[in-house]
One Martini backbone bead per residue (centre of mass of N, CA, C, O) as a GRO file, in nm:
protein
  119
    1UNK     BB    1  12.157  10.557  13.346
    2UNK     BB    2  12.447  10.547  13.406
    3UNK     BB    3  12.506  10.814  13.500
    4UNK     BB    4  12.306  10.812  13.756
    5UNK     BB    5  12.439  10.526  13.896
    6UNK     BB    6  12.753  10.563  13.887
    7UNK     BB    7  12.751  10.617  14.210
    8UNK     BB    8  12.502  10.428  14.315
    9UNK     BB    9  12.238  10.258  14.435
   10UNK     BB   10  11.995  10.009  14.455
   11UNK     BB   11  11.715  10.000  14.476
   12UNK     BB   12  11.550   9.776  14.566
   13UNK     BB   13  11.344   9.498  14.377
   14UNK     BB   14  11.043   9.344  14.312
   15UNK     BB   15  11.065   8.979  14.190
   16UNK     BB   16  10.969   8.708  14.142
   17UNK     BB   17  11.185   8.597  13.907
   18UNK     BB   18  11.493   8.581  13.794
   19UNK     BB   19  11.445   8.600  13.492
   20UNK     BB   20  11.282   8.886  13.551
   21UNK     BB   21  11.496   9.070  13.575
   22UNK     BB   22  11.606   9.349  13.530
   23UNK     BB   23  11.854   9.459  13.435
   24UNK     BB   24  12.069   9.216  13.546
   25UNK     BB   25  12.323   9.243  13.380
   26UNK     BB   26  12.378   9.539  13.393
   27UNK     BB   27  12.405   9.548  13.692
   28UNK     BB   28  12.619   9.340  13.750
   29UNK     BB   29  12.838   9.490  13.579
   30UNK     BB   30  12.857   9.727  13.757
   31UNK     BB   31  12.933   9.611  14.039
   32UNK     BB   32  13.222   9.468  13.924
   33UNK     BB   33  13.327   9.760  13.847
   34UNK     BB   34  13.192   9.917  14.101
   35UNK     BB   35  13.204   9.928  14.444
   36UNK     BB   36  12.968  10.137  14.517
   37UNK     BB   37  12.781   9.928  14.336
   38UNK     BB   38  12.480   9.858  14.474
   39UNK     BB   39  12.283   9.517  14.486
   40UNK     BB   40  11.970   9.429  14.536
   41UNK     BB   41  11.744   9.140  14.546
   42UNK     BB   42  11.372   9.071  14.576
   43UNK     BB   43  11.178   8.806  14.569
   44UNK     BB   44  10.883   8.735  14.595
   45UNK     BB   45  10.931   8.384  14.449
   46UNK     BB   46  11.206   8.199  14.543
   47UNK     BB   47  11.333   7.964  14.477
   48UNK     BB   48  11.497   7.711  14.694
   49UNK     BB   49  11.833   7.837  14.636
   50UNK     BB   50  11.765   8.125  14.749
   51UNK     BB   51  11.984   8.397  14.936
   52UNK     BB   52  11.823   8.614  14.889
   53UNK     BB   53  11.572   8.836  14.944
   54UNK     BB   54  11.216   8.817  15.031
   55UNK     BB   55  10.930   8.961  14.933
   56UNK     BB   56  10.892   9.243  15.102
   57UNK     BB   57  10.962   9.619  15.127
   58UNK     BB   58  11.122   9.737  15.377
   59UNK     BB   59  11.257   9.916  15.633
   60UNK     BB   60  11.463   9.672  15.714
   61UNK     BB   61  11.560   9.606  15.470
   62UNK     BB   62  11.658   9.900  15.356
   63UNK     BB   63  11.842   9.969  15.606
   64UNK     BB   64  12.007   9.761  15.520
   65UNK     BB   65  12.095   9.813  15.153
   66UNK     BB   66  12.095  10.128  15.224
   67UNK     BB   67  12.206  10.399  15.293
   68UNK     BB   68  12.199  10.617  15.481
   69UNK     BB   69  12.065  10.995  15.514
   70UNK     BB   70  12.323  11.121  15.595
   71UNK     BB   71  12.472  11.174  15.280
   72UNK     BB   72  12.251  11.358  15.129
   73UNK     BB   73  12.391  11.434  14.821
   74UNK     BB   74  12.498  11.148  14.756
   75UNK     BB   75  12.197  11.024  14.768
   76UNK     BB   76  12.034  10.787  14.541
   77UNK     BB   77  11.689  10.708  14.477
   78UNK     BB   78  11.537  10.434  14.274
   79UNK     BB   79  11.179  10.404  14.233
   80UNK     BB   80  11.021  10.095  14.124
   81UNK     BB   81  10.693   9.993  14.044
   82UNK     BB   82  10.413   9.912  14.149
   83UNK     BB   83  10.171  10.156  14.311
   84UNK     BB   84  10.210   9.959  14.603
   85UNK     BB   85  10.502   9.995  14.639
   86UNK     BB   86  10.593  10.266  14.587
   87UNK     BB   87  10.413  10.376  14.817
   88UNK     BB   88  10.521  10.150  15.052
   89UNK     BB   89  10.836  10.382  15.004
   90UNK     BB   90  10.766  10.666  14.866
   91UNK     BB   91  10.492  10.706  14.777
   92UNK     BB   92  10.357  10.859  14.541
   93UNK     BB   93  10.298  10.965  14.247
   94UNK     BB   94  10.145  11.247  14.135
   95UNK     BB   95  10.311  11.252  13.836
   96UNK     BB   96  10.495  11.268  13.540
   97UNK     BB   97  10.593  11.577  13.706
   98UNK     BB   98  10.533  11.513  14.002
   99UNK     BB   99  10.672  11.328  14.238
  100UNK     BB  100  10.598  11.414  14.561
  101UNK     BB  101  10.591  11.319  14.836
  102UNK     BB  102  10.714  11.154  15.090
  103UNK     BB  103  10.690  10.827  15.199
  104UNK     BB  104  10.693  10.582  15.381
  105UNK     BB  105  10.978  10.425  15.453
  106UNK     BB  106  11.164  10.600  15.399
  107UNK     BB  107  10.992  10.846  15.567
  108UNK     BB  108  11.084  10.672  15.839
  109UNK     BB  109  11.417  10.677  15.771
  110UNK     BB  110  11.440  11.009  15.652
  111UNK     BB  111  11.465  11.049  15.442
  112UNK     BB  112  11.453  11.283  15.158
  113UNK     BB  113  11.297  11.422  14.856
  114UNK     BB  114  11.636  11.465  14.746
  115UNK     BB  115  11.683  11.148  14.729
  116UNK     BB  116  11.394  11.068  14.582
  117UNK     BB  117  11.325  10.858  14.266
  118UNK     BB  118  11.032  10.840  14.093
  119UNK     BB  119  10.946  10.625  13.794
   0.00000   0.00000   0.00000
């Protein structure tokens, strides 16, 4: 996994507490070494002291927290999370073979199906 996103941005992710963040801090260890490496946490349902994005993952968070779709072949984007998040980010994923095509959020923002890799 480090080799994928040792240049790339992590798609925010949402989860509903801080302590079950997936890898949070295999990620921030990540991104405190290299600055291209760039985390948002989401989380569903957040503590009163939480400053970071919560709720759903709309298409105006992805547009702050991810670089645009200019970037072409520099970008890649990783999308996990329960199959109704997937969806309205970047369309279902079609197989455990197949990508599926592109849409949701992601596909409102111009990004391509080359850009984007679901989990």
């Amino acid at each position: 996994m480090r080799a994928c996103i040792a240049d790339r941005r992590v798609n925010p992710d949402s989860f509903p507490l801080p302590p079950s963040i997936l890898l949070r801090k295999e990620f921030d260890t990540l991104a405190k070494s290299d600055a291209r490496f760039k985390v948002h946490y989401v989380l569903d349902k957040p503590p009163a002291n939480w400053a970071g994005l919560s709720g759903y993952i709309t298409a105006e968070a992805l547009k702050k927290s991810i670089p645009g779709p200019d970037k072409g072949e520099q970008l890649k984007i990783f999308v996990c999370g329960p199959p109704g998040q997937v969806k309205a980010i970047s369309g279902p994923k079609a197989s455990f073979k197949d990508q599926g095509e592109l849409d949701g959020a992601l596909k409102e923002l111009g990004y391509n199906k080359e850009q984007v890799y679901k989990f």
